[in-house]
ZALUMDREN-821408 format. One record per residue (C-alpha): residue in one letter; x, y, z; residue number from 0. Coordinates in Angstrom, 1 decimal, padded with zeros to 4 digits. Layout:
! ZALUMDREN-821408
[pt 'a', [X, Y, Z], NUM]
...
//
This chain:
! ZALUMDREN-821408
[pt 'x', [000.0, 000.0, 000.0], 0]
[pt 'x', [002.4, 002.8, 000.7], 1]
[pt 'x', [004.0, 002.3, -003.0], 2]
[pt 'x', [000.8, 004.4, -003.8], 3]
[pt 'x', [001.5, 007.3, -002.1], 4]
[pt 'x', [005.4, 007.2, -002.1], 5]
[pt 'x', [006.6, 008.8, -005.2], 6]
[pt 'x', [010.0, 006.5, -005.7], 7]
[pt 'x', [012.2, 003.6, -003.8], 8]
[pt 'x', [015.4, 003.7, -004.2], 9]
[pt 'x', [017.3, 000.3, -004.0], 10]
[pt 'x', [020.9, -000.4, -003.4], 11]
[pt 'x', [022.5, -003.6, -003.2], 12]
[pt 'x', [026.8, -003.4, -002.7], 13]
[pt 'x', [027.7, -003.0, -005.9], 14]
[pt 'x', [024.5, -001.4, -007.6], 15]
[pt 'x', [021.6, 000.6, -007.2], 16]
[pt 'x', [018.5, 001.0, -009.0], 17]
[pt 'x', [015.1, 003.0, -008.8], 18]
[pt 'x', [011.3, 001.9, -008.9], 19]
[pt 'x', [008.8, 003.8, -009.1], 20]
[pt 'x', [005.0, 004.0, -008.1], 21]
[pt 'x', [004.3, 004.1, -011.8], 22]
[pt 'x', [005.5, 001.2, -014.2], 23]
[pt 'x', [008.7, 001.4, -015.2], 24]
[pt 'x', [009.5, 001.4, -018.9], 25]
[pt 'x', [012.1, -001.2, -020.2], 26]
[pt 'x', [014.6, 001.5, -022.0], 27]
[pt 'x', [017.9, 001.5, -021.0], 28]
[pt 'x', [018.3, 005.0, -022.1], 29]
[pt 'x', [016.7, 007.4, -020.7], 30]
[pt 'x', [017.9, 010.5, -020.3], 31]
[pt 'x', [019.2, 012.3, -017.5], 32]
[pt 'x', [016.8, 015.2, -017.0], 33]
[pt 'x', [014.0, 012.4, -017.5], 34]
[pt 'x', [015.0, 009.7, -015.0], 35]
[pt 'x', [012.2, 011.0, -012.8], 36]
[pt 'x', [010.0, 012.5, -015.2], 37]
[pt 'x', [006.4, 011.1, -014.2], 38]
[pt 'x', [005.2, 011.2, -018.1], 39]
[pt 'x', [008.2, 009.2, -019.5], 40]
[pt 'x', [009.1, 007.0, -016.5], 41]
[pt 'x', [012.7, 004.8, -017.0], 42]
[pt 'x', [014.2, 002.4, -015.0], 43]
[pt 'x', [018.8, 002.6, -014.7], 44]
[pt 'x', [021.1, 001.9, -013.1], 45]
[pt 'x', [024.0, 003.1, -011.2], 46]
[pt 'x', [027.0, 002.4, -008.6], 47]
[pt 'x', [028.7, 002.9, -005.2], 48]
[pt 'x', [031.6, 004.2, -005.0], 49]
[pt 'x', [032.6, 005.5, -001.7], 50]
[pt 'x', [035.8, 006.9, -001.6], 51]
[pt 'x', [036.1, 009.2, -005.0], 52]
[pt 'x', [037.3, 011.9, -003.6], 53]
[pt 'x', [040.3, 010.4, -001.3], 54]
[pt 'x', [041.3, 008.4, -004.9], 55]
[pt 'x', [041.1, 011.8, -006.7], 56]
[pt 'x', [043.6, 013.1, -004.1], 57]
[pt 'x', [045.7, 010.2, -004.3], 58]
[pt 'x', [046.2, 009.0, -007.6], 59]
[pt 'x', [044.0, 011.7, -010.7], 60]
[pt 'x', [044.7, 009.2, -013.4], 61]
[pt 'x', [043.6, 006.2, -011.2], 62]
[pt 'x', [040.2, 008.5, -010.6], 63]
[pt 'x', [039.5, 009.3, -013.8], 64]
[pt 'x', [039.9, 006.0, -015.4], 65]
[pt 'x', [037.4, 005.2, -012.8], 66]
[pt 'x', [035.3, 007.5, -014.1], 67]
[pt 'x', [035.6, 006.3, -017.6], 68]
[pt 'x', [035.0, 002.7, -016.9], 69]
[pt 'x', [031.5, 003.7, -015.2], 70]
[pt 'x', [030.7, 005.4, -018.0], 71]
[pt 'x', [031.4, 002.7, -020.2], 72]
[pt 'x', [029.7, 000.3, -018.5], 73]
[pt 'x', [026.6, 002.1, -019.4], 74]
[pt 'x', [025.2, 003.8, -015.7], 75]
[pt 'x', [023.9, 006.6, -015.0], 76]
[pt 'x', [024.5, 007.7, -011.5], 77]
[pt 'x', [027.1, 007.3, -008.8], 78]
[pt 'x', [026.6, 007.2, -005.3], 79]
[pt 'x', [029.3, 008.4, -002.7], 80]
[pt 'x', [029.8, 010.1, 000.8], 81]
[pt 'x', [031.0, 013.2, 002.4], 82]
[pt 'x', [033.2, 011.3, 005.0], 83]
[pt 'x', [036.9, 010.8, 006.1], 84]
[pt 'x', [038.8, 008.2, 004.3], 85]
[pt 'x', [040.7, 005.5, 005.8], 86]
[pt 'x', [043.8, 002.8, 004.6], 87]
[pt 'x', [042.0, -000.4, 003.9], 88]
[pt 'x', [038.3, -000.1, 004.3], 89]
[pt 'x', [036.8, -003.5, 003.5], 90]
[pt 'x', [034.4, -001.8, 000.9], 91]
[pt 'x', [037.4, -000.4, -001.0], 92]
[pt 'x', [040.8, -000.7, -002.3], 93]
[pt 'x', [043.3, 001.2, -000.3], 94]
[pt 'x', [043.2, 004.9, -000.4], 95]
[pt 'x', [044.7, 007.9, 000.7], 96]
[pt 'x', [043.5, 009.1, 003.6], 97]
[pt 'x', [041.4, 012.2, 003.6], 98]
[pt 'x', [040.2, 014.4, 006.3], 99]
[pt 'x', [036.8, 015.2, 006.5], 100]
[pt 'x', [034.8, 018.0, 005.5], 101]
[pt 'x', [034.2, 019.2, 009.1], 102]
[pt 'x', [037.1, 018.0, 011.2], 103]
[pt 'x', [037.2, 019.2, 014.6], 104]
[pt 'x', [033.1, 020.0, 014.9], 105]
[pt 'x', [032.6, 023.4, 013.8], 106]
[pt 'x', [035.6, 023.9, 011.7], 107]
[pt 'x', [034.7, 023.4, 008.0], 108]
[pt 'x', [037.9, 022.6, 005.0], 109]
[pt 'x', [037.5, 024.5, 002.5], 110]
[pt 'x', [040.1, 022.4, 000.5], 111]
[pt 'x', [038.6, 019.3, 001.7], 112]
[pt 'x', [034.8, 020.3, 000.2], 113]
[pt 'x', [036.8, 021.8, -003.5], 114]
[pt 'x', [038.5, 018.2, -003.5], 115]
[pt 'x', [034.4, 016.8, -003.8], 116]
[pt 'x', [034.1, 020.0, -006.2], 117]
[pt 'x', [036.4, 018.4, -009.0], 118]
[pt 'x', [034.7, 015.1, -008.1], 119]
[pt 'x', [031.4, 016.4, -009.4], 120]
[pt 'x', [033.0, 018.2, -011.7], 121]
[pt 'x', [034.7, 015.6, -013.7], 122]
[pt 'x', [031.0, 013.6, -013.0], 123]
[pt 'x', [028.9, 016.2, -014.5], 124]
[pt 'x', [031.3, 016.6, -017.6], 125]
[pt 'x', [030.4, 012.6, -018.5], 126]
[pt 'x', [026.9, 013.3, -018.6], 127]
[pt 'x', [026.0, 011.3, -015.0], 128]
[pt 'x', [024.4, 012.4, -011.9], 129]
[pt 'x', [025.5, 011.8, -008.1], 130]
[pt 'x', [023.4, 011.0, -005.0], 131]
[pt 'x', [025.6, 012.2, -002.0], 132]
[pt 'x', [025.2, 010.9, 001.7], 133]
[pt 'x', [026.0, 013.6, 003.6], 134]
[pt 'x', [027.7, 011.7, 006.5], 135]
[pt 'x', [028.0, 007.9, 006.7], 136]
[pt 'x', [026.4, 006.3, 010.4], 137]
[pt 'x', [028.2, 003.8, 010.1], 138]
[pt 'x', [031.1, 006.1, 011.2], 139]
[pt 'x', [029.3, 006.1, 014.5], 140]
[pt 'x', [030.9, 002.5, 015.8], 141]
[pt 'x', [032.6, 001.3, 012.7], 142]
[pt 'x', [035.7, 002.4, 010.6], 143]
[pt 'x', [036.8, 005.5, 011.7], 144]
[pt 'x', [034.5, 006.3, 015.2], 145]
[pt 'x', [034.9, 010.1, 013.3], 146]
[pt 'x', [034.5, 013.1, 014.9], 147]
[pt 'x', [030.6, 013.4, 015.4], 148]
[pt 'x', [030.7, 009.9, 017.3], 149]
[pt 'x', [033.2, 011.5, 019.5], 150]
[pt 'x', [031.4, 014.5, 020.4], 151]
[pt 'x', [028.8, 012.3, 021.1], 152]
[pt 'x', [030.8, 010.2, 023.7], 153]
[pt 'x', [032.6, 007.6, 021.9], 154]
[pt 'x', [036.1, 007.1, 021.1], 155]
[pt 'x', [037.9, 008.5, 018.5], 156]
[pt 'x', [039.5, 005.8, 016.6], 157]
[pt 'x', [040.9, 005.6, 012.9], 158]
[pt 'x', [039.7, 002.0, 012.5], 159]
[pt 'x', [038.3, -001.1, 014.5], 160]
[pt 'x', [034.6, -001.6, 014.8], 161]
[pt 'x', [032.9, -000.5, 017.9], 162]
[pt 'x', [029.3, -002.3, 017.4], 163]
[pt 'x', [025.8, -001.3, 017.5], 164]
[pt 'x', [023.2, -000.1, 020.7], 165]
[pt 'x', [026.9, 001.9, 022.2], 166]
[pt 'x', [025.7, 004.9, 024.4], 167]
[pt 'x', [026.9, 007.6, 022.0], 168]
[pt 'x', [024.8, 006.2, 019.3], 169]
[pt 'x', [021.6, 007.0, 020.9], 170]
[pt 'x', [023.3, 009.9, 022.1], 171]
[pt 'x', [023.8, 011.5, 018.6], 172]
[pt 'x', [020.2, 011.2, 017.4], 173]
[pt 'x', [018.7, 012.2, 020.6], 174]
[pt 'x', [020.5, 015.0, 022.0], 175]
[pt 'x', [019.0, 018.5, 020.0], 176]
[pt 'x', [022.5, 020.2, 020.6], 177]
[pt 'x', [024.4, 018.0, 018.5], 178]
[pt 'x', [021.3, 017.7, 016.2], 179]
[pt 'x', [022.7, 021.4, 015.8], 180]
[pt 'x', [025.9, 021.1, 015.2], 181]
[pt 'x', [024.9, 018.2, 012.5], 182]
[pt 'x', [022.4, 021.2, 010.9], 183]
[pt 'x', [025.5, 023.9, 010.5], 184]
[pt 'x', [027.8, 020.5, 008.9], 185]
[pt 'x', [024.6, 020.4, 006.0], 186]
[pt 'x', [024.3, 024.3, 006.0], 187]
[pt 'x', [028.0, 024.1, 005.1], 188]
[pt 'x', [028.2, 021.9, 002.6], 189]
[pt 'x', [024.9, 022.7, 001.0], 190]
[pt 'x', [025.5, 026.3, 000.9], 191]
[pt 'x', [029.0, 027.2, -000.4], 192]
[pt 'x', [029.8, 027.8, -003.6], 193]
[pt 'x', [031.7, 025.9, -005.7], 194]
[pt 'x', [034.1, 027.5, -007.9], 195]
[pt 'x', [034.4, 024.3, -010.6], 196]
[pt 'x', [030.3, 023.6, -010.9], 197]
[pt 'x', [029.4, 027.4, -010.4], 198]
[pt 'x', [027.3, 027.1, -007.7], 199]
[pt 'x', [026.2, 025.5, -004.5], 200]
[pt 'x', [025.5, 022.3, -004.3], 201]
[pt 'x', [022.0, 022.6, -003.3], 202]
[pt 'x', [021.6, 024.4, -006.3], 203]
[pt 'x', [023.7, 022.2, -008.8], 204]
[pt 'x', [020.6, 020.3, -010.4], 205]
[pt 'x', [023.2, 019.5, -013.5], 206]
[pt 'x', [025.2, 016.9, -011.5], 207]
[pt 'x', [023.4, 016.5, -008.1], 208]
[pt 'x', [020.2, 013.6, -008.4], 209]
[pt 'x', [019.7, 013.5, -004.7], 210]
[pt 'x', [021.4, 014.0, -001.1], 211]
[pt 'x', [021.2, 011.0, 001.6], 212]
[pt 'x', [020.6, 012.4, 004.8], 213]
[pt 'x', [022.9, 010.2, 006.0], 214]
[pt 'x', [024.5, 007.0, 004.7], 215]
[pt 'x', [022.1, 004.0, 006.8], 216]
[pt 'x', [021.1, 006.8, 009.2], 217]
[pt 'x', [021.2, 004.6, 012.7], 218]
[pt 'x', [022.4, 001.5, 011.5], 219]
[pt 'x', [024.9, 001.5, 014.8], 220]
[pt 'x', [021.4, 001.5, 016.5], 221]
[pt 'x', [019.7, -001.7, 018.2], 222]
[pt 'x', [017.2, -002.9, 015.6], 223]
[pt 'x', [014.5, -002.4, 018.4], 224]
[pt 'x', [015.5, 001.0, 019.3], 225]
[pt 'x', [012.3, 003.4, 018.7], 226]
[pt 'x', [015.1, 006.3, 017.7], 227]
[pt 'x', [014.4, 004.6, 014.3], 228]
[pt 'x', [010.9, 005.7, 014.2], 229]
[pt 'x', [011.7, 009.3, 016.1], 230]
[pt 'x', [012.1, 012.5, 014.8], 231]
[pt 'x', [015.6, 012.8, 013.9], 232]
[pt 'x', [015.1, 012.1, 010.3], 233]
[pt 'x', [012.4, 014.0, 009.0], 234]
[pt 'x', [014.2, 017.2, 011.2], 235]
[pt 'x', [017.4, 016.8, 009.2], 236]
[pt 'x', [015.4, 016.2, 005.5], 237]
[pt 'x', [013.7, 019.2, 006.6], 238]
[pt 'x', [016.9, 021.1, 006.7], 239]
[pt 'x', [018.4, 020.1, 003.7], 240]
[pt 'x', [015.0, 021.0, 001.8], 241]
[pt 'x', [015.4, 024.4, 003.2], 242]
[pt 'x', [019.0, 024.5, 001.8], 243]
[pt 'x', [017.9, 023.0, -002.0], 244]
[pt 'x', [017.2, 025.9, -004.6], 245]
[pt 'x', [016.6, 023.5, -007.1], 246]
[pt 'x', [013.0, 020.8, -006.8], 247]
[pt 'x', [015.1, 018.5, -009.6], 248]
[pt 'x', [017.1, 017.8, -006.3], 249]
[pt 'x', [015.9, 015.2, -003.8], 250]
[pt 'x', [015.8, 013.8, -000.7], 251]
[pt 'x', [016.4, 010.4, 000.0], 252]
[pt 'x', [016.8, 008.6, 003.5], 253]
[pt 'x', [020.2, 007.1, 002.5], 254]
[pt 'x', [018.1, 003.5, 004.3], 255]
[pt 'x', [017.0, 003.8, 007.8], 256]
[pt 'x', [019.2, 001.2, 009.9], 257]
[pt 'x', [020.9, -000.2, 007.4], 258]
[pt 'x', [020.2, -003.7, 005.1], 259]
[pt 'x', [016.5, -004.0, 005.5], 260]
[pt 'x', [016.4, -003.4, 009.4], 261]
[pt 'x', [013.6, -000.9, 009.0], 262]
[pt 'x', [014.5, 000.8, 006.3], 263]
[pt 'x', [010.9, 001.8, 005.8], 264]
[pt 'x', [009.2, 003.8, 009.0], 265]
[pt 'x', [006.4, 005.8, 009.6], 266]
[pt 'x', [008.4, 008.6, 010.3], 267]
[pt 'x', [009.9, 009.1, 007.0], 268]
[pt 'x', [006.8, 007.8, 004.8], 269]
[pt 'x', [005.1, 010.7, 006.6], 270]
[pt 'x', [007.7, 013.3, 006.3], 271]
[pt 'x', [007.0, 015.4, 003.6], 272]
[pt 'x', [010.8, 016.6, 003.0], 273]
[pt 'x', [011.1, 012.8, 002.1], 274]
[pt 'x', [011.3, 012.1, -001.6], 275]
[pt 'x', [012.8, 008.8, -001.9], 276]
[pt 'x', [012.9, 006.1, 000.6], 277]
[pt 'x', [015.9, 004.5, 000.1], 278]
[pt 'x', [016.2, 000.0, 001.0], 279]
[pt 'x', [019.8, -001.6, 000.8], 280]
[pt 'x', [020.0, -005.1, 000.7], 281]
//
């Protein structure tokens, strides 16, 4: 029942990710960017994860691009990837630089950090795809790294080793409104300043930008009984980045509520109306 009233799902498996729709989906292979979500000419594509572009960018440009070129090749037509540190040796990656993130400590935004995700796009945009961006990765709050925002939220700072779900700081960083703050200015940040390769912000760059993830698997370091799943957290922060998106060609998407299929879909979110997409990983 709620594919009715939902405008679009977003799936994502490791490798891949794909769109349905509440319509039916038409069986070309083709369709063209400013169409993928066009109700009158509905398409099905496909596209692909890939996490750490702009730490390989900063490492190796010819390694990147090549990257780039191969996913164009293989035919998709969007890229997912995160705003988030980078780290040696990630099990979803080959070993990459490291790269700082865009807010490291809390409250102090890099410049050079965010212009590194500027070429990214960039160099996206100029092969005719589009990105979906997770704004920050919750896995970061008891995986590889614990970053900075599961710090300020009471847990360790670490650079790798994983912490495991239900920790204190979890719950911590979803229910206290102070951090929720902090988290807010991070998106303001990012959303908000201009980009001197794609000529505008990024809320505003409809030429590159599909959608934004309000996170990557917001609360997937929670217990799969936890009711934060269902609280308000999510819907505040879509809220936000709605507010901070010029362009209505640019979405929101949950980035997939807790994770691979532990309640991904919530009431909170299907009635949220700064939700576009619901996004399910598998």
């Amino acid at each position: 029942m709620f594919i009715s009233r939902l405008t679009r799902l977003l799936f994502t498996v490791p490798a891949l990710l794909a769109v349905a729709e509440a319509s039916p989906l038409a069986t070309q292979a083709d369709v063209p960017l400013n169409r993928i979500f066009d109700e009158t000419t509905i398409g099905s594509w496909a596209g692909v994860n890939q996490y750490y572009l702009a730490a390989l960018a900063a490492q190796n440009e010819t390694a990147f691009q090549n990257t780039l070129d191969r996913i164009q090749d293989a035919g998709f037509l969007v890229i997912r990837s995160f705003f988030q540190p980078s780290v040696y040796d990630c099990a979803k990656t080959d070993r990459v630089a490291k790269l700082t993130d865009v807010e490291d400590p809390i409250g102090t935004y890099n410049l050079p950090v965010l212009y590194q995700y500027d070429h990214v796009l960039n160099e996206i945009r100029k092969r005719g795809m589009k990105v979906i961006m997770s704004l920050h990765n919750a896995n970061n709050m008891g995986a590889s790294p614990c970053d900075r925002y599961c710090e300020l939220a009471g847990g360790p700072y670490k650079q790798d080793g994983i912490l495991g779900r239900g920790q204190a700081w979890v719950t911590n960083f979803y229910a206290n409104s102070t951090i929720s703050g902090m988290f807010k200015k991070r998106l303001s940040f990012i959303l908000s300043t201009p980009m001197p390769l794609l000529g505008t912000t990024l809320g505003a760059a409809e030429d590159v930008i599909l959608a934004f993830d309000v996170q990557n698997e917001p609360m997937v370091m929670l217990e799969t009984s936890d009711p934060l799943l269902n609280g308000p957290w999510l819907c505040n922060m879509a809220t936000h980045i709605k507010s901070l998106v010029i362009s209505t060609n640019i979405l929101v998407s949950t980035g997939a509520i807790g994770g691979s299929f532990n309640g991904n879909i919530q009431p909170s979110a299907l009635t949220c109306p700064a939700v576009d997409v619901i996004a399910i990983h598998g």
